[in-house]
N, C-alpha and C positions, 0 to 999 in steps of 0.2 A: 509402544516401541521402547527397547530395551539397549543399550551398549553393554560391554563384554563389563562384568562385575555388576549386574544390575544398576547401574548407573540409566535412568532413564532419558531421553533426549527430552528436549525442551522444545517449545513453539512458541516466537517473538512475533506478535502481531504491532505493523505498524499502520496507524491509519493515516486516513488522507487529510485534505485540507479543510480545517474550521472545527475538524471535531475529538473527539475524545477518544481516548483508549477503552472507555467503556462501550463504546457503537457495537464492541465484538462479545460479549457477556452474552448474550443466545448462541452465539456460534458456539462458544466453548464449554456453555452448561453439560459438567457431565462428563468432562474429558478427563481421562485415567494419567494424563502426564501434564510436567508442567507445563505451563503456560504463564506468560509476561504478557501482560495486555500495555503497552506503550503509550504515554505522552508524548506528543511534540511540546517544544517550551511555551511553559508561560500559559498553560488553559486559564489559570487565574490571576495573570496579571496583566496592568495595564498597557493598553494599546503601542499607546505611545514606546513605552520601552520594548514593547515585543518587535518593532515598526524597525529597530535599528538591529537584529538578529541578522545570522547570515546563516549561510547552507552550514557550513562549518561546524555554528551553535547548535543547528539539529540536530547535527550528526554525533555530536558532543554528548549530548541532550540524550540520547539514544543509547548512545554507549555508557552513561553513567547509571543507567537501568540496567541494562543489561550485567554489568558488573556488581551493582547493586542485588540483586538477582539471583545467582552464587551459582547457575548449571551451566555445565561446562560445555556442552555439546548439544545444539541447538539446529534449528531449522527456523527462515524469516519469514513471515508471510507480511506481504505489504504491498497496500492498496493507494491508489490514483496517485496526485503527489509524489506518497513516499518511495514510492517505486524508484525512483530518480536518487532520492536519499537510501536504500538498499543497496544498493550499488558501492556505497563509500564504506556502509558498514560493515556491508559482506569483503570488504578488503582489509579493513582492522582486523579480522575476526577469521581469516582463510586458518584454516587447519582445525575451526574450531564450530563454523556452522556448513552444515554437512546439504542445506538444501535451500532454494531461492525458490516462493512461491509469490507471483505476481497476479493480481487481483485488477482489471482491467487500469492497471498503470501505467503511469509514465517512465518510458527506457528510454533515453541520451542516447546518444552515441557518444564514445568515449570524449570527453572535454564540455560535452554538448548543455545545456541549462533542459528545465522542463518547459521556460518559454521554446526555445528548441526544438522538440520534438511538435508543436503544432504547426499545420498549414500555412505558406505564407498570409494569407489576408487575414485570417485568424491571431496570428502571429502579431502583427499587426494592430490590430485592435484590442489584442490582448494590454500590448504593451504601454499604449496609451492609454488605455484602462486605467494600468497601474499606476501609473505617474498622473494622474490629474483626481483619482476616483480612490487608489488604494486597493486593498482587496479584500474587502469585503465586499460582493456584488450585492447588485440592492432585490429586495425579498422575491421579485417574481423573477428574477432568475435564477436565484437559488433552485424555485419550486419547480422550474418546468427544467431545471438542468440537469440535478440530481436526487429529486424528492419526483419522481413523476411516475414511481410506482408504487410511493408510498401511501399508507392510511392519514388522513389530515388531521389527525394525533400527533402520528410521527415527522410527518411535513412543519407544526406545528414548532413540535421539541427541537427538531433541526435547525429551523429558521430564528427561534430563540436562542438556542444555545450555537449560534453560530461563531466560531472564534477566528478574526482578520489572522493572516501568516505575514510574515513580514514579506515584502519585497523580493529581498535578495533570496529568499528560499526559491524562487522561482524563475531568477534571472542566474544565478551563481551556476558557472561549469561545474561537473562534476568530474573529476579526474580517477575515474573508475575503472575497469579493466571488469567484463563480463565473469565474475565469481565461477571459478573449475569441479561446480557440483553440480547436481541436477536442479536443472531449472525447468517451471511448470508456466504457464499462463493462461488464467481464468480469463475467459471475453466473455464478455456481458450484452446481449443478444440484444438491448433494449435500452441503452445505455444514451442519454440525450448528450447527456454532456463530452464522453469521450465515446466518438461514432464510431462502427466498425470499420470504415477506411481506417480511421487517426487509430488503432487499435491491432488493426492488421499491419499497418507499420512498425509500432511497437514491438511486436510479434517479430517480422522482421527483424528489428536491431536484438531480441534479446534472444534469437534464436534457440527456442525453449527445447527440454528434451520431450516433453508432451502440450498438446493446447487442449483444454476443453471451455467446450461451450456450456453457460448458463445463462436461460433464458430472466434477466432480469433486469432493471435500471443500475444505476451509476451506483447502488448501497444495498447488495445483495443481501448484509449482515443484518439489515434491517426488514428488506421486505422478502427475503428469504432463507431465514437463516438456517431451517433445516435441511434443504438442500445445501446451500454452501457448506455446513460442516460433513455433511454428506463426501462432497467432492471433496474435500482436506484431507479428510481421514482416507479416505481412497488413494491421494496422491503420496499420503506420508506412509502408505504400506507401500505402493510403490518406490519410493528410496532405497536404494541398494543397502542402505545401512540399517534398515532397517531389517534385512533377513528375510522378508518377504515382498519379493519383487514383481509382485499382484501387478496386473496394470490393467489399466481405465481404460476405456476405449476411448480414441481419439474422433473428434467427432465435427474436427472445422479445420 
């Protein structure tokens, strides 16, 4: 994909919670435009100070890559979590990222937290969670949550390199406004952690301009990633700015 002076667009990947901006290195091996594989704050520093971070910091956090960066016209792709933090940055950034791709995420309703968008009893137990335990869940939930289609390599490296998000990334409103470009949402057919109910609501609030389905668990990037880049590249010909308005078949 190309803007008017050969100026090519860019692809800002934000990932979800506990892991790294490298999770998406198979997705993008190979890809002819830029691409910014994103941090959230602090993968290497300690707990305790990441512990007092706010949605803000993320978003902060995000934006000083982005800027750092130097391409000017961009599309977000961003998965579970950060989907909620997409929202703030796609409002920094209106006039300048041209497309919202959502990876079985969390969408707010505008004010809303990503504690928020879960079920009340869920909701609930989340939140005491947080406050007595922190959030870092302990390994066999990690494994049967969002490792439950992975190789126990990858299970493995997940569960090791797992990084706690502070708190407030997950309790904090987001005061967002649903970003005035084409917006996409990946559901994720196999998904333990965010179920097709909690995902078909999402879908709901973020009222996509297309949904497709991939049959995979909660970390596509990992246990399928040439399908997922498959369906990226697919939905970023379909963007109007991009010239060719190819379109996917819609399929959920």
């Amino acid at each position: 994909m190309e803007m008017s002076g050969q100026e090519k667009i860019g692809v800002v990947f934000i990932h979800g919670a506990g892991l790294r901006g490298s999770v998406w290195k198979e997705v993008v091996d190979g890809w002819e435009h830029p691409v910014l594989l994103v941090d959230l704050p602090m993968r290497d520093g300690d707990d305790v100070t990441r512990k007092g971070l706010t949605a803000d910091d993320y978003v902060s956090c995000i934006q000083q890559q982005i800027e750092a960066w130097g391409v000017t016209t961009f599309i977000l792709v961003a998965h579970s979590l950060a989907g909620a933090l997409a929202l703030q940055v796609a409002q920094a950034y209106a006039g300048r990222m041209v497309g919202l791709v959502a990876i079985g995420a969390a969408i707010p309703q505008r004010g809303g937290s990503f504690l928020s968008t879960l079920p009340l009893i869920k909701r609930m137990i989340f939140s005491l969670v947080l406050r007595k335990l922190g959030t870092r869940p302990p390994e066999s939930v990690i494994r049967a949550g969002i490792c439950n289609d992975l190789t126990a390599e990858q299970t493995a490296e997940v569960v090791r390199g797992f990084v706690p998000e502070s708190v407030r990334v997950y309790t904090d409103g987001i005061d967002a406004p649903l970003p005035q470009v084409p917006r996409y949402y990946v559901r994720l057919g196999q998904d333990k952690e965010f179920s097709l109910a909690l995902q078909d609501k999402m879908i709901r609030h973020f009222a996509p301009d297309q949904v497709v389905h991939l049959n995979s668990g909660h970390l596509p990037m990992l246990s399928n990633p040439a399908e997922l880049r498959d369906v990226l590249l697919g939905l970023l010909l379909a963007n109007p700015i991009s010239g060719n308005q190819q379109k996917i078949t819609k399929i959920c």
